[in-house]
C-alpha positions in Angstrom: 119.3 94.5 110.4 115.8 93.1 111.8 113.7 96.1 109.7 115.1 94.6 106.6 114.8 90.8 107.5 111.0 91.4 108.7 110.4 93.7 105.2 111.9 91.5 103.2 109.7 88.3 103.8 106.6 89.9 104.2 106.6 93.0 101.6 104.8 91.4 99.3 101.8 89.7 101.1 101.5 93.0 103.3 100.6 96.2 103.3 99.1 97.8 106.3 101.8 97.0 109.0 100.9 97.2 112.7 103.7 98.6 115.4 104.1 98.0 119.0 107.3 99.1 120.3 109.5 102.2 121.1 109.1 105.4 119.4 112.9 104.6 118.1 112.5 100.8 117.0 109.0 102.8 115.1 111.1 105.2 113.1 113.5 102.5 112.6 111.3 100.8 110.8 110.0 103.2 108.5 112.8 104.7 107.7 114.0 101.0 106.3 110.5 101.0 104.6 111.7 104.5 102.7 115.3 102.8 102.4 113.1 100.1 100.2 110.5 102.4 98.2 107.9 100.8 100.2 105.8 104.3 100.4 106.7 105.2 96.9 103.6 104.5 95.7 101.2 104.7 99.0 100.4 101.3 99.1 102.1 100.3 102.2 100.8 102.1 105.5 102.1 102.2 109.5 99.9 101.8 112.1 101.6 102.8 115.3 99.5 101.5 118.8 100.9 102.9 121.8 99.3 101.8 125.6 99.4 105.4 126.4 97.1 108.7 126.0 99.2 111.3 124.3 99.1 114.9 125.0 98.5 116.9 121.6 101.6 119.0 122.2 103.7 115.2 122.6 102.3 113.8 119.1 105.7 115.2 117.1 107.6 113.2 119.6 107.1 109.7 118.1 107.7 110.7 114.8 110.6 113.0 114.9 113.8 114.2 116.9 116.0 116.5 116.9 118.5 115.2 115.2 117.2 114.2 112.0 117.7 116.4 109.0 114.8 118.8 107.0 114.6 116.1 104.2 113.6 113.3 107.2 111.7 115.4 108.8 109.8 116.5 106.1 109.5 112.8 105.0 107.7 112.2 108.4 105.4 114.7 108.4 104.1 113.9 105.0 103.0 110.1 106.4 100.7 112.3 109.0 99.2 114.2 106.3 
């Protein structure tokens, strides 16, 4: 799984992470960085960079769907906070 590969060789001279992608390949991502512990302690961060202006009423979009339980969701939300 490419999350994994990518976390595993640079975990431990990284911790600010900088995505460009999909919203999807995004939460992919972090939710391999929770898989790992890697917010357990706050010191790894996501910064997402999207080449569009979002709408305030859009902003839930790229971290959340419908899908995804209470727990994720409330996982997601706490990285905005």
């Amino acid at each position: 799984m490419w999350p994994h590969s990518i976390l595993k060789e640079t975990k431990d001279k990284t911790r600010i992470y900088v995505f460009v992608g999909e919203p999807k390949m995004l939460l992919r991502f972090m939710n391999q960085m929770k898989v790992e512990q890697l917010f357990a302690d706050g010191e790894y961060m996501v910064v997402y960079l999207f080449p569009d202006t979002a709408d305030y009423d859009d902003l839930g979009f790229f971290l959340w769907d419908l899908g995804m339980t209470i727990d994720t969701w409330q996982f997601q939300f706490n990285l905005l906070v």
